[in-house]
C-alpha positions as CSV (number, residue, x, y, z in Angstrom):
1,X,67.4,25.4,-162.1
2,X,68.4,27.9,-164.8
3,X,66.1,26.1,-167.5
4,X,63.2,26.2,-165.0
5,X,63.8,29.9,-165.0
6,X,63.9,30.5,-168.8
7,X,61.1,27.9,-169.3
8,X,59.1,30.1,-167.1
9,X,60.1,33.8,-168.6
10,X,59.5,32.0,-171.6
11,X,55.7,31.2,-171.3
12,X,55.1,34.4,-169.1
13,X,57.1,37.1,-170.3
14,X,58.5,38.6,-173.3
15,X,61.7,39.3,-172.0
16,X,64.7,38.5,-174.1
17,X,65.6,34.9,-173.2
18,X,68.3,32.5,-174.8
19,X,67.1,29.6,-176.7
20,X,67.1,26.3,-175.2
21,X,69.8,24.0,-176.7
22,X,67.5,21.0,-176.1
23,X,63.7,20.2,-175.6
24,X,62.7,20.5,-172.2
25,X,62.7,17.4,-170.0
26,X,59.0,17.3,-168.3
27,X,60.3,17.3,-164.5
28,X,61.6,20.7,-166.0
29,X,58.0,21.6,-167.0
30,X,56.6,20.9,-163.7
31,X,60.0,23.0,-161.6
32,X,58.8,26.0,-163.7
33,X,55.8,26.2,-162.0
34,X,57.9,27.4,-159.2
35,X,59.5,30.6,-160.8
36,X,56.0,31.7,-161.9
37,X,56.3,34.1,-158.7
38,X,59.6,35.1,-159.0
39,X,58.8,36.3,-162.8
40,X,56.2,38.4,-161.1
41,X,58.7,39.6,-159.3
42,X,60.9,40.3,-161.6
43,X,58.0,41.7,-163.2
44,X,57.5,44.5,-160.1
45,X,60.8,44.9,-159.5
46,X,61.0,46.5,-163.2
47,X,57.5,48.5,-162.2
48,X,59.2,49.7,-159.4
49,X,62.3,50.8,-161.4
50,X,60.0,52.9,-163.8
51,X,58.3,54.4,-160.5
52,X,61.7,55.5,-159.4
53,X,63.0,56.7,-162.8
54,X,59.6,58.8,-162.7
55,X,59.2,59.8,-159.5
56,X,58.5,63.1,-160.7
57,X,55.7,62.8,-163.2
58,X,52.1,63.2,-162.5
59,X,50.3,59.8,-160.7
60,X,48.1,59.5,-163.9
61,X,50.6,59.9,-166.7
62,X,52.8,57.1,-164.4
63,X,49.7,55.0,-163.7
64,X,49.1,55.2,-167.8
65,X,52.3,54.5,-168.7
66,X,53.1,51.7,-166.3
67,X,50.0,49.9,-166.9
68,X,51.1,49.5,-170.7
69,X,54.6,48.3,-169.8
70,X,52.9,45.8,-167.8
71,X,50.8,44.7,-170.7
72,X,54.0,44.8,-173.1
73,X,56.0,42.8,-170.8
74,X,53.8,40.2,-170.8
75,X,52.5,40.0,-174.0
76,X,49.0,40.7,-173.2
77,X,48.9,36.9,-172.3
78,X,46.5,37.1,-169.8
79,X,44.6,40.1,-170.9
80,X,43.9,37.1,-174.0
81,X,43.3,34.6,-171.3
82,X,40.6,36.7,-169.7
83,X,38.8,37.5,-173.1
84,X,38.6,33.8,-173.9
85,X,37.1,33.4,-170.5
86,X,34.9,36.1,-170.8
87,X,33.3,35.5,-173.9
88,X,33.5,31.9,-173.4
89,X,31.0,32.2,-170.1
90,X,28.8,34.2,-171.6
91,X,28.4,32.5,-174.7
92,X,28.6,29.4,-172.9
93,X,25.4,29.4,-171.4
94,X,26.2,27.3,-168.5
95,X,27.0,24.3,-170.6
96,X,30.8,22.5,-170.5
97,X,31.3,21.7,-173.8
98,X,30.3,25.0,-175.8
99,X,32.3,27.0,-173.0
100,X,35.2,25.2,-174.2
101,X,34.8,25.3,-177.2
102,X,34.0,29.0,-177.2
103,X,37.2,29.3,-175.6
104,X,39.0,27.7,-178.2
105,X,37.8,30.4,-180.7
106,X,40.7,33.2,-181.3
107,X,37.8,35.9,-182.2
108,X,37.3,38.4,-179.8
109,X,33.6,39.4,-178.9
110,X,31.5,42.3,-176.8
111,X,32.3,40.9,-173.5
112,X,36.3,40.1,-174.1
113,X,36.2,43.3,-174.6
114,X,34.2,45.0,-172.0
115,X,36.3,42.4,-169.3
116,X,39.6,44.1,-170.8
117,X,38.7,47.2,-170.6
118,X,37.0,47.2,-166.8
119,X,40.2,45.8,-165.8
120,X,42.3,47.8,-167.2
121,X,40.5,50.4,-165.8
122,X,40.3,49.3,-162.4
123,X,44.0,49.1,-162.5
124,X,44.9,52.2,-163.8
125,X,42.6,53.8,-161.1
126,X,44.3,51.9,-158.3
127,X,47.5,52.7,-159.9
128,X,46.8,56.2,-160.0
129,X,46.0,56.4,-156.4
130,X,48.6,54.4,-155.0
131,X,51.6,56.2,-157.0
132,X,50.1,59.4,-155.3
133,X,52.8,57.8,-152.3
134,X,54.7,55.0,-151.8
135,X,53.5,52.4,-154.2
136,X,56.7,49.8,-153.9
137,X,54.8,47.4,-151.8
138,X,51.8,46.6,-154.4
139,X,53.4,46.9,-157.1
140,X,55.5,43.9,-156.2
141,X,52.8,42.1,-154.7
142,X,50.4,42.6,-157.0
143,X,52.1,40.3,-160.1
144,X,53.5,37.9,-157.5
145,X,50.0,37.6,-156.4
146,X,49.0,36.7,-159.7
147,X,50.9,33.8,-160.3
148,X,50.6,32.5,-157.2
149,X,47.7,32.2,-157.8
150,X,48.2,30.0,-161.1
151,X,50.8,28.1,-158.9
152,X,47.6,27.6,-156.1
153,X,45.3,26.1,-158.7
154,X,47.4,24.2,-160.2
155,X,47.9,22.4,-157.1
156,X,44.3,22.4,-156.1
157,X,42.7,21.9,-159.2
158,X,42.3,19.3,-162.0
159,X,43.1,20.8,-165.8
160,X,40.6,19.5,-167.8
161,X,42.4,20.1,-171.5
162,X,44.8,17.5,-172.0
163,X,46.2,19.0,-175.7
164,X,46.4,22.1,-173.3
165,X,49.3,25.1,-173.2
166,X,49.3,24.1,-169.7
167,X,48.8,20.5,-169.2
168,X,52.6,19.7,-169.5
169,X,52.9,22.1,-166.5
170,X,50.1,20.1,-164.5
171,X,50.8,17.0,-165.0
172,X,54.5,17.9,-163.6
173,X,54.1,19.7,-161.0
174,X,55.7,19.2,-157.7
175,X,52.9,20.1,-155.0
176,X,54.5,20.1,-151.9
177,X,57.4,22.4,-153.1
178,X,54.6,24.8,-154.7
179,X,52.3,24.7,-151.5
180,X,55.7,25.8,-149.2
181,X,55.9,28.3,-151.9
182,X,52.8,30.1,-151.3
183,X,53.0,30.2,-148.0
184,X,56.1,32.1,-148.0
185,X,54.9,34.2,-150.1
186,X,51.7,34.6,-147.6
187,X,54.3,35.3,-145.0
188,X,56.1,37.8,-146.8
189,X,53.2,39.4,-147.6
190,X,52.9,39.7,-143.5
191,X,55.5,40.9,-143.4
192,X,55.6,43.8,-145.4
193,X,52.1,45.3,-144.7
194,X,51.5,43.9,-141.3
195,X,47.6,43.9,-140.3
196,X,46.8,45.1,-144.1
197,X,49.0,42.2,-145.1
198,X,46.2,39.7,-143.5
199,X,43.0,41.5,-144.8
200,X,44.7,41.3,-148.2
201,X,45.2,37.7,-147.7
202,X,41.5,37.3,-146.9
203,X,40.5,38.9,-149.8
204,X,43.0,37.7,-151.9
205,X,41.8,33.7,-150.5
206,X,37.6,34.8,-150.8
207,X,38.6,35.6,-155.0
208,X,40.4,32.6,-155.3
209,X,38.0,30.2,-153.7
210,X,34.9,32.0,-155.7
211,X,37.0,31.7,-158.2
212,X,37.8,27.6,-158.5
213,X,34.5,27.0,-157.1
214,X,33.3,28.3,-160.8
215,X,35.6,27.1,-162.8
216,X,34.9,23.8,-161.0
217,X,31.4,24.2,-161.3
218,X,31.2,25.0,-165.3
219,X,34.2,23.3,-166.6
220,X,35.4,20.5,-163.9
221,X,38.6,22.4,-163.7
222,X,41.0,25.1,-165.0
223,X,42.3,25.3,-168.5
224,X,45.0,28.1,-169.5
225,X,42.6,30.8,-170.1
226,X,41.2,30.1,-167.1
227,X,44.1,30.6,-165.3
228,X,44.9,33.8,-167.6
229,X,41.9,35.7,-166.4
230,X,42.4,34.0,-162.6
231,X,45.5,35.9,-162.6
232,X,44.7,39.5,-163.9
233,X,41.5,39.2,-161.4
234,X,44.2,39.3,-158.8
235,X,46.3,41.1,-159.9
236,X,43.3,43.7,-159.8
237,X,41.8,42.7,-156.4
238,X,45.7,43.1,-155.1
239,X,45.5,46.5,-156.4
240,X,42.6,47.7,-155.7
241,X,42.3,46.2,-152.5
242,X,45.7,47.9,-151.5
243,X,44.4,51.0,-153.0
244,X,41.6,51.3,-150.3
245,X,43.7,50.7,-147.2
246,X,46.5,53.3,-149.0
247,X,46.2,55.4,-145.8
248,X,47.0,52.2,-143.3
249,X,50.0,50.5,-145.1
């Protein structure tokens, strides 16, 4: 399972990885899928690190600063997945094909922008206010959250580019191992936040339903933009929802 791993922290991250001696196989495409939680893990668990490094700096200097390692250690891959999505639904004018190909385009325009920026900013305010006390809790949930929710509508939903970053992924996929996957991750989340834990869940599950339901309705699917701007949407509901109920969890 170690190439899994790498194949994930590959596509996701932009943590130092070792190069793969071989091409991957595609069962090894599809077991990736798995990890894409874990890296979000990984990813909190080096938030979390930085929180405890800092303890002592003021909650928006923190909440600044941890919001760009978040974007370096990514890449900004999502942030590029929303803007595609962004611009493309705009500009798309309710029709398939020009979405698409809109999304295709690598030029950025007024509302990739604006979509960037709002969440950015919505996350940095969340941040801010959760790092006021003890913020452990989202900041690991709130990146696993995000790709399970890639993980969820991978498994639910068709991908409708077949030349696609992520088609490999989809066509690979094992779905029962993914679906047992996201419910631990629903039980964990249980777990750790009790009550909260299941009002997050409910509207963590409303976003990702509204969600599909319009990528289904436009586009007859997801594509990897899609699921770029599916996942910092959670990532920001997670946040922000947490945020809210900061005095109950």
């Amino acid at each position: 399972m170690i190439r899994p791993l790498a194949l994930a922290l590959q596509l996701l991250t932009r943590l130092p990885v070792p190069a793969l001696t071989a091409p991957p196989q595609p069962w090894e495409l599809g077991q990736a899928v798995l990890f894409f939680p874990f890296v979000g893990l990984l990813i909190g668990a080096l938030l979390i690190g930085l929180h405890t490094a800092l303890w002592w700096a003021d909650p928006g200097v923190l909440a600044a600063l941890m919001l760009a390692v978040w974007v370096l250690l990514t890449g900004g891959l999502h942030l590029d997945g929303l803007a595609d999505t962004a611009d493309a639904w705009i500009g798309g004018q309710g029709d398939r094909e020009r979405t698409l190909a809109i999304m295709k385009d690598s030029r950025s325009g007024p509302m990739a922008i604006s979509a960037i920026m709002l969440v950015l900013l919505n996350k940095f305010a969340a941040l801010q206010m959760l790092l006021a006390g003890d913020a452990q809790n989202a900041l690991l949930l709130a990146p696993v959250w995000g790709r399970a929710t890639i993980v969820l509508l991978l498994v639910t939903t068709p991908y409708v580019r077949p030349d696609g970053l992520g088609s490999p992924y989809a066509d690979t996929l094992p779905c029962a191992s993914n679906g047992l996957l996201v419910s631990s991750i629903a039980i964990a989340t249980l777990f750790l936040l009790e009550w909260s834990g299941g009002l997050l869940l409910v509207v963590l599950g409303m976003g990702v339903l509204g969600l599909r339901h319009a990528w289904l309705t436009r586009l007859g699917g997801v594509t990897g933009d899609t699921l770029g701007a599916t996942c910092e949407l959670m990532e920001t509901l997670t946040l922000l929802t947490l945020a809210l109920l900061v005095d109950d969890f």
